[in-house]
Residue frames as a rotation matrix with the C-alpha (Angstrom) as fourth column:
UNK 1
-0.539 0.124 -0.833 -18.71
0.159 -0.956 -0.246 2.89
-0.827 -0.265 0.495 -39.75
UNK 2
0.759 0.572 0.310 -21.77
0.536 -0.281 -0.796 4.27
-0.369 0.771 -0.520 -42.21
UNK 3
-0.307 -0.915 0.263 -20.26
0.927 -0.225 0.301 5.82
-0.216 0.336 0.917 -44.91
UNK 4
0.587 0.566 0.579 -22.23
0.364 -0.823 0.436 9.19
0.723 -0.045 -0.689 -44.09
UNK 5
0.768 -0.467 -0.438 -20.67
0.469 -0.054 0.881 8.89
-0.435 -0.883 0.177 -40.56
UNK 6
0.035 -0.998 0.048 -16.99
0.708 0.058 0.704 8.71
-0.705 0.009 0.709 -42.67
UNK 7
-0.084 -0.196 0.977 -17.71
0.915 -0.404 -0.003 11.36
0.395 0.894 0.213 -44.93
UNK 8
0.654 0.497 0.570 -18.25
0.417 -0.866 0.276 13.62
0.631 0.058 -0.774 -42.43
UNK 9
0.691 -0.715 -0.101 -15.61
0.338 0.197 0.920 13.06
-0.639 -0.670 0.378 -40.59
UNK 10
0.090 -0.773 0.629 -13.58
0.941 0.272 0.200 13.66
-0.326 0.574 0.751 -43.40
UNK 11
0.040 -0.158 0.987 -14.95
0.700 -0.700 -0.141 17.25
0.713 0.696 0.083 -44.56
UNK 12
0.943 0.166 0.290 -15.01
0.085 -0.959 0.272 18.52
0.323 -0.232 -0.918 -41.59
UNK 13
0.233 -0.972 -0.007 -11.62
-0.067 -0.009 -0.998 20.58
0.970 0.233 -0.067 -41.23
UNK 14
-0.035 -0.266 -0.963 -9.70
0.948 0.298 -0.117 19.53
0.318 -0.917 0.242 -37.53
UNK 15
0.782 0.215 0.586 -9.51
-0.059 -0.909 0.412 22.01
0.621 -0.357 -0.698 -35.06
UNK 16
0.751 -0.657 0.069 -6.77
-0.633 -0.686 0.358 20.07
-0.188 -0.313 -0.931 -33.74
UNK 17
0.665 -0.528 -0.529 -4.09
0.008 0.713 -0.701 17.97
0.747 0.462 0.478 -35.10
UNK 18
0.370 -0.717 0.591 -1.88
-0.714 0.187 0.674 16.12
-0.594 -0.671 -0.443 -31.89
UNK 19
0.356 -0.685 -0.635 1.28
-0.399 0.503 -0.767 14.33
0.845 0.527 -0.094 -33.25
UNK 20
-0.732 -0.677 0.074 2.37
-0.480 0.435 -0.762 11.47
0.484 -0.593 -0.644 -31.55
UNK 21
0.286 0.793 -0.538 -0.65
-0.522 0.600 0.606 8.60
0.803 0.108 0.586 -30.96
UNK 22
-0.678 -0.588 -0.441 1.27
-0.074 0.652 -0.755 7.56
0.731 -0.479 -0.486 -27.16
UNK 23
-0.001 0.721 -0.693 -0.50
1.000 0.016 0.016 7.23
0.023 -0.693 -0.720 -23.78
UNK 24
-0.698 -0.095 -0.710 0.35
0.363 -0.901 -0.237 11.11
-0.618 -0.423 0.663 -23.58
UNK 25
-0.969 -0.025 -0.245 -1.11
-0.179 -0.613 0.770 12.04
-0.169 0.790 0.590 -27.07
UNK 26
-0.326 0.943 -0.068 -4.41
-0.250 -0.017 0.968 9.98
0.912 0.333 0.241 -26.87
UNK 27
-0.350 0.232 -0.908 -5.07
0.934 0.155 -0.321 11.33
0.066 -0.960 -0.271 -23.71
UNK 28
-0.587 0.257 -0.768 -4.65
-0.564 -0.810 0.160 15.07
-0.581 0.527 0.620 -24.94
UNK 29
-0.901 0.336 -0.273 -6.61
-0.330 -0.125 0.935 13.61
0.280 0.934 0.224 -27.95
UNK 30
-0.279 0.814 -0.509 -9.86
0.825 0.475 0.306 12.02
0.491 -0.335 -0.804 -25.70
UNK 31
-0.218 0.200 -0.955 -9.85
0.757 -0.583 -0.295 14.98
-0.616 -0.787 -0.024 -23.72
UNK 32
-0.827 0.170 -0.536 -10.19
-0.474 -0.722 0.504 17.44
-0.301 0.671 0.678 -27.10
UNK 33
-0.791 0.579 -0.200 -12.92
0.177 0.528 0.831 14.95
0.586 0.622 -0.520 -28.04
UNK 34
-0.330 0.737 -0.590 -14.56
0.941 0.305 -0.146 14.88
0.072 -0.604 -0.794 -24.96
UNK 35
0.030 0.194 -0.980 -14.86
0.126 -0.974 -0.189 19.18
-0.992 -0.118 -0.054 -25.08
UNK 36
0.909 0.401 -0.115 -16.29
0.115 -0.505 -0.855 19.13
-0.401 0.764 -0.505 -28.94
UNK 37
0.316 -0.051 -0.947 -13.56
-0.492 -0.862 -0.117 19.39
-0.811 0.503 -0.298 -30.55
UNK 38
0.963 -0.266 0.029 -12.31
0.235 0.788 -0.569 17.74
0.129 0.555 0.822 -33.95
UNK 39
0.189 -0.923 0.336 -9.23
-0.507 0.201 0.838 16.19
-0.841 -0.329 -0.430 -33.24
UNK 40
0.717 -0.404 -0.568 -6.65
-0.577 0.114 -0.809 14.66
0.391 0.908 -0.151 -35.70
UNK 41
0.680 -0.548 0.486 -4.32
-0.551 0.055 0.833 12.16
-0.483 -0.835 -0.264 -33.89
UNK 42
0.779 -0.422 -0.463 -1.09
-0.259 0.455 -0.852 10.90
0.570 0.784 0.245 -35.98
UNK 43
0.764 -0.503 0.404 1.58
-0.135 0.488 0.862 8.68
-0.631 -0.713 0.305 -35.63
UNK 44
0.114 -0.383 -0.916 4.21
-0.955 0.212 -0.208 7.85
0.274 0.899 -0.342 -37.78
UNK 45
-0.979 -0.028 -0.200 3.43
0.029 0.961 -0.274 3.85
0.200 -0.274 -0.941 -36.10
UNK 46
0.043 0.997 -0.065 0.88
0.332 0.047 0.942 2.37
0.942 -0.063 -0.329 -34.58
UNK 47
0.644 0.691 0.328 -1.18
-0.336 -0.130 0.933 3.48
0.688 -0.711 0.149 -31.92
UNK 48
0.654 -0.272 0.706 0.97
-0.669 0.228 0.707 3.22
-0.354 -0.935 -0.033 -28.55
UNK 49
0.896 -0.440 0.061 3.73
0.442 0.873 -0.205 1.61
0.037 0.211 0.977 -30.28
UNK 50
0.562 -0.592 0.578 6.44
0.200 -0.581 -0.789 4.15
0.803 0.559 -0.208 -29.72
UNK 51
-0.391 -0.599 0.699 8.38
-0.367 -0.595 -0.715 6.24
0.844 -0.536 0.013 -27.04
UNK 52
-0.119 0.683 0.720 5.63
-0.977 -0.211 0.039 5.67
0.179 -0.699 0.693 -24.25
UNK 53
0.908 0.226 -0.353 5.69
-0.288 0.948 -0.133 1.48
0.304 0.222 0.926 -24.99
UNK 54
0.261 -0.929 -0.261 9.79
0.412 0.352 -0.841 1.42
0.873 0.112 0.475 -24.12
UNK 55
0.418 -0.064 0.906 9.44
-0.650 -0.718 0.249 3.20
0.635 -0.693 -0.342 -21.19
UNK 56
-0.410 -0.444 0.797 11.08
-0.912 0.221 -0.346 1.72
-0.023 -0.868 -0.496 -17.64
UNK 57
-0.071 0.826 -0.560 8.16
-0.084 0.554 0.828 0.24
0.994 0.106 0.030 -17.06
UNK 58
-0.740 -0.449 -0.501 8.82
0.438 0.243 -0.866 0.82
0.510 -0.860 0.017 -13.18
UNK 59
0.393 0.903 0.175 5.80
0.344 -0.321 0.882 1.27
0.853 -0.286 -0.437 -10.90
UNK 60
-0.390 -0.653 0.649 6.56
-0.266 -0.595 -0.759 3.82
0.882 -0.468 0.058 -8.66
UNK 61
-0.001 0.203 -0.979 6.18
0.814 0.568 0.117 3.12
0.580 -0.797 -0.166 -4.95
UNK 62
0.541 0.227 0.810 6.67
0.030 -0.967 0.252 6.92
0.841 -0.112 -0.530 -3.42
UNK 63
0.388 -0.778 -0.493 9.74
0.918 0.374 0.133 6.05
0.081 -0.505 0.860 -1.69
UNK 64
-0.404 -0.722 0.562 10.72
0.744 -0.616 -0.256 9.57
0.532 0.315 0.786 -2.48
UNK 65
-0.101 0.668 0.738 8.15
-0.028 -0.743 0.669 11.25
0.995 0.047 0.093 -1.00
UNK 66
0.836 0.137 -0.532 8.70
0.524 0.093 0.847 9.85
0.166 -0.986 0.006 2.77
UNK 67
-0.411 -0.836 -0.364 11.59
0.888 -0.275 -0.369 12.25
0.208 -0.474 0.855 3.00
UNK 68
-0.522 0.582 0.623 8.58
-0.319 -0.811 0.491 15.14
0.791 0.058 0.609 2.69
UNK 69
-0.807 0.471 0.355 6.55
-0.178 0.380 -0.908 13.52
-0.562 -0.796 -0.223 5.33
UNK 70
-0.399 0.789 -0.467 3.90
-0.865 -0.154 0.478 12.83
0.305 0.595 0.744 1.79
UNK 71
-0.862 -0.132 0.489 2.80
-0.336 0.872 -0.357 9.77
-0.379 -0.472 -0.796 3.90
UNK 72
0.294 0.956 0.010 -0.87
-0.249 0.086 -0.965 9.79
-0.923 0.281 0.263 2.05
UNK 73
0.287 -0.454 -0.843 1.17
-0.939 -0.308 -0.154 9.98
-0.190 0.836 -0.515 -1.15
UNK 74
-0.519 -0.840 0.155 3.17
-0.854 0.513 -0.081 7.23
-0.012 -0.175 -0.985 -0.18
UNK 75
-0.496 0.680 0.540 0.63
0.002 0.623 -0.782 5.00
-0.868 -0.387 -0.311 1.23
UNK 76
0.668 0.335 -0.664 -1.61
-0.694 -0.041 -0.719 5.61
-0.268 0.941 0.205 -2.72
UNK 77
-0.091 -0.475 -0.875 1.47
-0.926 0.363 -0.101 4.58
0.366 0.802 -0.473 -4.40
UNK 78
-0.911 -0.409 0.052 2.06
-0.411 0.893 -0.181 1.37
0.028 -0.187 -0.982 -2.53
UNK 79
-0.585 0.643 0.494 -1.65
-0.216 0.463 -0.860 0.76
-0.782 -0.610 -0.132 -2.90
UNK 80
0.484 0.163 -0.860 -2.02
-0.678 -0.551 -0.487 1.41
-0.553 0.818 -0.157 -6.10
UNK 81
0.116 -0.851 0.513 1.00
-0.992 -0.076 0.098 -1.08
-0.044 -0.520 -0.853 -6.44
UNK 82
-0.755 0.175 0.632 -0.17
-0.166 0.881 -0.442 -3.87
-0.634 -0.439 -0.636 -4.65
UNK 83
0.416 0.905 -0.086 -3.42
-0.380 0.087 -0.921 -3.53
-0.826 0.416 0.380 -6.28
UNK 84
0.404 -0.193 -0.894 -1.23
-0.910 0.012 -0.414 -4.09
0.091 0.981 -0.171 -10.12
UNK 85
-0.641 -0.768 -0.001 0.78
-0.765 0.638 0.083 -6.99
-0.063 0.054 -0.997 -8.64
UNK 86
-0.515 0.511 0.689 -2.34
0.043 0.818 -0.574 -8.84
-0.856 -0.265 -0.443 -7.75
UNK 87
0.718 0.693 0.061 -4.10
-0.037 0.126 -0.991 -8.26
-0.695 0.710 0.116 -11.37
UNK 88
0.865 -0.358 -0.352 -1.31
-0.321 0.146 -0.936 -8.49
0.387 0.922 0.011 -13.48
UNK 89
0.542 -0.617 0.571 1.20
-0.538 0.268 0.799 -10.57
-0.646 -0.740 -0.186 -11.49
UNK 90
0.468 -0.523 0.712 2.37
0.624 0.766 0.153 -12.22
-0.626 0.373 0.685 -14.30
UNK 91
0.495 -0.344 0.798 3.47
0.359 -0.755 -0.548 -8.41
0.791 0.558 -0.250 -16.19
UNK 92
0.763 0.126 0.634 4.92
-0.493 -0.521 0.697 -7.56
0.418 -0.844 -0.336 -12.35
UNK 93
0.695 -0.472 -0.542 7.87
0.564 0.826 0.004 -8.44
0.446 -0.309 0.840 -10.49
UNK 94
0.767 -0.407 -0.497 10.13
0.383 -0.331 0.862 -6.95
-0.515 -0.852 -0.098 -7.34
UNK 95
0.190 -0.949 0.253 13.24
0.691 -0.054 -0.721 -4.66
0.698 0.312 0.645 -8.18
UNK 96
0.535 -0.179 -0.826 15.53
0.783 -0.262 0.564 -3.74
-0.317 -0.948 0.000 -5.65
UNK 97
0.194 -0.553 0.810 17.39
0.234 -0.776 -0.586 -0.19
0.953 0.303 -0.022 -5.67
UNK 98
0.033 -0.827 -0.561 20.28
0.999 0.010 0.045 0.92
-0.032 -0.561 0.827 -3.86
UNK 99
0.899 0.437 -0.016 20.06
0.398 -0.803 0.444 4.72
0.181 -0.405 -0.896 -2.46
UNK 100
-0.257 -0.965 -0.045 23.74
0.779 -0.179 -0.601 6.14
0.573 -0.189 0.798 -2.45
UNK 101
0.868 0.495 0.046 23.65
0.402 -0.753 0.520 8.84
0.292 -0.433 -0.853 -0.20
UNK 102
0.253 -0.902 0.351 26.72
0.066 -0.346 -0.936 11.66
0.965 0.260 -0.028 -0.24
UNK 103
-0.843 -0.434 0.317 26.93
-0.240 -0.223 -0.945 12.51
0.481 -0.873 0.084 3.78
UNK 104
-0.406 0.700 -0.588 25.45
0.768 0.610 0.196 11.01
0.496 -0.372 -0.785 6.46
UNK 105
-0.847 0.019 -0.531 24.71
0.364 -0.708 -0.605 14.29
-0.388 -0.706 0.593 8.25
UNK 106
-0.931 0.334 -0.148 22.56
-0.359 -0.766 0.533 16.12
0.064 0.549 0.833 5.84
UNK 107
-0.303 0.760 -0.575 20.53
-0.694 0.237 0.680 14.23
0.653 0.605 0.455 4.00
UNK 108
-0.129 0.423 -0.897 19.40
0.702 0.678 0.219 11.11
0.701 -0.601 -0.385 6.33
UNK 109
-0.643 0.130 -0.755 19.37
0.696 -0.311 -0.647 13.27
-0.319 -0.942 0.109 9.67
UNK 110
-0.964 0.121 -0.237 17.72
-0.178 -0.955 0.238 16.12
-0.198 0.271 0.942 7.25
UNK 111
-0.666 0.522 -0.532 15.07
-0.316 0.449 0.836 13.80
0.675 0.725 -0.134 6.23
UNK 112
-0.733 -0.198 -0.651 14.85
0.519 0.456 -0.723 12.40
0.440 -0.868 -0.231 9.54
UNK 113
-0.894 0.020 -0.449 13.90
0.362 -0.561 -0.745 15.94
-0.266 -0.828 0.494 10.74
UNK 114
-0.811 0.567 -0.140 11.31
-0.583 -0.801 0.134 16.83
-0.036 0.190 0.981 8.33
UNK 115
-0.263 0.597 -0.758 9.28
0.432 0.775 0.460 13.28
0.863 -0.206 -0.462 9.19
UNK 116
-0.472 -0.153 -0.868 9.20
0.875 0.038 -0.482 14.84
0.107 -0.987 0.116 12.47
UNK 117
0.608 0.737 0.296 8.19
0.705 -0.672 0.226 17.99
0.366 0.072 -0.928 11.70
UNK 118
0.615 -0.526 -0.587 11.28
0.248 -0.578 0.778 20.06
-0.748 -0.624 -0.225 12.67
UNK 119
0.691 0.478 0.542 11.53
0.688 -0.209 -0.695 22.44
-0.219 0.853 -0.474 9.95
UNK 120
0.907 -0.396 0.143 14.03
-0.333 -0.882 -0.333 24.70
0.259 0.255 -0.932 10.73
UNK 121
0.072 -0.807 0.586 16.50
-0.195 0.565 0.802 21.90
-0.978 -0.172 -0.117 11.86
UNK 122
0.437 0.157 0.886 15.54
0.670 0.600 -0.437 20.06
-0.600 0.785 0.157 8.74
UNK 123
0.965 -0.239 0.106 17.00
-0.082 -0.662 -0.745 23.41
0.248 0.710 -0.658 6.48
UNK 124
0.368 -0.920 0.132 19.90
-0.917 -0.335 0.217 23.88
-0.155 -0.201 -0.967 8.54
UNK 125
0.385 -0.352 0.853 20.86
-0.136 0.892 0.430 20.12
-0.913 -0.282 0.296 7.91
UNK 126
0.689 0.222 0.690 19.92
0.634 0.278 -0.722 20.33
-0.352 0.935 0.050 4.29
UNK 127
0.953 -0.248 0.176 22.09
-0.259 -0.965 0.043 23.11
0.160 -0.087 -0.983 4.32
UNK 128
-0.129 -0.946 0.297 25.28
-0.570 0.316 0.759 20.84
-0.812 -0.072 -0.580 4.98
UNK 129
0.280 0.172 0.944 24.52
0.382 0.882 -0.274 18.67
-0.881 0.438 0.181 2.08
UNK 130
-0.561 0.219 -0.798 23.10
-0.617 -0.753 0.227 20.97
-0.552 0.620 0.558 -0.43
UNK 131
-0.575 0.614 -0.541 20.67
-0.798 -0.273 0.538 18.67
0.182 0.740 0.647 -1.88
UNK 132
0.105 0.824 0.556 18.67
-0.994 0.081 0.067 16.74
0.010 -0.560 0.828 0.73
UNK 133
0.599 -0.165 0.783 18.90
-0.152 0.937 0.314 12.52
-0.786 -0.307 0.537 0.99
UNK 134
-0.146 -0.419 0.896 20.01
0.784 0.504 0.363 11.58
-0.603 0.756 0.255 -2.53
């Protein structure tokens, strides 16, 4: 960097100052950049070395969303997915999860109904549960 470049950078005063340098914070901090404004982005680490770096790490699949009928939703994630296993198959790798599910009435038959499109069954099931599959 010229050291014109770094001197201006320096006097002029932020307009904003985001704390916290994760995928969340320099995202907010590219987007203030990209709309003019001076931004300030600290960590008390480095760069993406924090909260956001320890995460699951679990690529969602939208397994949740086929009790909504979100079948576009669904279909993204698992394409989206597939698309990460094949470029980074060696950072990738299959976990299974177990669904407990409190009554078989509600939730599965409730779930059932709103794939189907039978909305006012689909309440009155949900409605023996009280809080839909799982």
């Amino acid at each position: 960097m010229e050291k014109s470049s770094h001197k201006k950078i320096r006097s002029a005063a932020p307009t904003i100052v985001v704390l916290g340098a994760g995928i969340n914070g320099a995202a907010l901090a590219r987007q203030f950049v990209l709309n003019n404004a001076h931004v300030i982005l600290a960590d008390t680490r480095d760069i993406a070395g924090g909260t956001t770096a320890w995460s699951t790490r679990l690529i969602h699949g939208g397994l949740r969303y086929l009790e909504y009928g979100e079948f576009d939703l669904v279909r993204e994630s698992l394409a989206e997915r597939n698309r990460l296993v094949k470029i980074a198959a060696h950072l990738v790798k299959p976990l299974r999860f177990a669904i407990p599910l409190r009554q078989r009435r509600g939730g599965m038959l409730a779930a059932a109904a709103r794939m189907l499109g039978w909305e006012s069954m689909a309440k009155r099931l949900a409605a023996m549960q009280g809080r839909g599959s799982w």
